[in-house]
Steps between C-alpha positions, in 0.01 A plus 500: 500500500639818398491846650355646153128579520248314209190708697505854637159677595478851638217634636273286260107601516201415324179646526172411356264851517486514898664159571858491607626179423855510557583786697851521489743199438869462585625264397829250339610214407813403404584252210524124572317518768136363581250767628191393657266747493208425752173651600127446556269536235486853383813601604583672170714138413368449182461886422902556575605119301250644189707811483844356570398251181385828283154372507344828714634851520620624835342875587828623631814411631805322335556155407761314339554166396794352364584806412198588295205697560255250438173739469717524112485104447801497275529193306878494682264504841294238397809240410622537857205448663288154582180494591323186681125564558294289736372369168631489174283427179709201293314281257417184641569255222893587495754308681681665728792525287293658230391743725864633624607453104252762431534749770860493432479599143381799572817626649866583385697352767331183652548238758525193338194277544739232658615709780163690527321107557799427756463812691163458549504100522230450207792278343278188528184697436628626128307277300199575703215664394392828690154355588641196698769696688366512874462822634859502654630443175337791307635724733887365439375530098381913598840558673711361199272683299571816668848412510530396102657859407807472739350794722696713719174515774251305546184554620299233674130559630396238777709222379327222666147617598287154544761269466496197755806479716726335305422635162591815707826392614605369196435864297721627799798284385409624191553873551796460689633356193463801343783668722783316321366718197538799725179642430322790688156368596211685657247302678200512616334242720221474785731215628705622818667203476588461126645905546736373779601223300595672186578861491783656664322828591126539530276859483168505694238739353213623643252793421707613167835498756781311527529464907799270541769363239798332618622092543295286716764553792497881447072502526564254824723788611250766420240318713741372767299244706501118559308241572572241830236219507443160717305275629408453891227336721656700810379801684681821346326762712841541676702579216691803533283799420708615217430175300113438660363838364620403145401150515225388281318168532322305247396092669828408659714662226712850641603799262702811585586764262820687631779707303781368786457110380804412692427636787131434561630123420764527750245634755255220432734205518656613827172557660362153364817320618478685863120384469575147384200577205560311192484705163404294218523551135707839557592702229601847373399643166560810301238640357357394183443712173142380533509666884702817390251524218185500728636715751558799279144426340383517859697810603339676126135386623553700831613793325208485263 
């Protein structure tokens, strides 16, 4: 991953008559990298992705991508640029290596359909019609698709929405495949756990804002708290009162949310040993995305 940047946004807004939209973005990302960009619906996701693609123009602000300005939609933009919508439009008669034979024709500088089907694993797939590819497989065909003109960034729009589990995991494998091509991606997912898997820096947007960008260590940071959990049968009433008044009980399963981890933990072991109280099932946790996510929708629903 390089220190260049394939996305800059300044002070990007887009209004519709009265309706602020985006109100303001900030925002980079550097090439190589994968960017999650995260947010409930009508967060102004789609709005900002539509304009970073030169599909929508922004009202104001500046924007740059790749270099290019991509309200002009050069042809030049257009070759560096892949595009991987949550569903593409291929004819279903073709085999699979039809499909990626056409797509790529219509560029200068291909992939080659042989690494395009092992990148994506559709090697055993290529004599496969589209309309007997499972769903898992049609959305490995969409990504080499996207990826058919040897783009500089890729866009991909919820990569695995309704996939079961392992259909999921395997599309995972997939994209991190692509990093050996060095490819900028920008994601976006409604899976917390598919944007800590995969992308080394994640945005969460809310409201037409961007409230928090950073690694999943540096939004951990930003919200600073733990999680110590266990399991007990015993009487806690005489905990010490520094631990009691954050303890929360749910059946015979303990939770306490403290930004000093180590020495809550410290506390609680001491006083458990002095007390002879067994603690079963203890563990500490960082926060989650999914947690850090809900806690600043929380903290915006106060506000509002």
């Amino acid at each position: 991953m390089s220190n260049q940047k394939a996305i800059e946004i300044s002070a990007l807004k887009k209004n519709y008559g009265e309706l602020k939209v985006l109100k303001g973005i900030d925002l980079s990302i550097l090439r190589g990298e994968v960017f999650a960009l995260l947010g409930p619906n009508g967060a102004g996701k789609t709005t900002t992705i539509e304009i970073l693609e030169g599909h929508r123009n922004k009202s104001s602000g500046e924007i740059s991508v790749l270099g290019f300005d991509p309200e002009k939609n050069s042809t030049d933009f257009r070759r560096k640029v892949g595009i991987v919508l949550q569903e593409t439009g291929v004819e279903q008669y073709l085999t699979v290596s039809e499909v990626l034979t056409q797509f790529s024709g219509f560029y200068e500088n291909p992939i080659s359909i042989k690494r395009l089907l092992e990148i994506t694993g559709l090697n055993k797939f290529k004599d496969q019609k589209v309309k007997r590819l499972s769903g898992g497989q049609r959305r490995r065909l969409d990504v080499a698709i996207g990826l058919s003109g040897n783009p500089e960034l890729l866009f991909l729009d919820e990569p695995t929405t309704g996939f079961d589990p392992s259909a999921r995991r395997d599309s995972w494998e997939m994209i991190h495949n692509l990093r050996e091509l060095g490819k900028t991606i920008l994601l976006t997912t409604h899976y917390m756990d598919e944007a800590e898997y995969l992308s080394d820096r994640i945005g969460l947007m809310f409201e037409g804002t961007i409230k928090s960008v950073g690694t999943l260590n540096e939004l951990r940071n930003e919200k600073n708290t733990s999680t110590i959990t266990f399991q007990s049968t015993e009487d806690l009433t005489k905990l010490p009162n520094h631990i009691l008044k954050t303890l929360d009980k749910k059946s015979n399963f303990y939770s306490i949310e403290t930004e000093i981890p180590n020495s809550i933990l410290l506390d609680l072991l001491h006083w458990a040993s002095k007390e002879k109280i067994q603690l079963n099932e203890l563990s500490v946790t960082p926060k989650s995305l999914e947690d850090i996510f809900l806690e600043i929708a929380r903290e915006i629903n106060e506000i509002n």
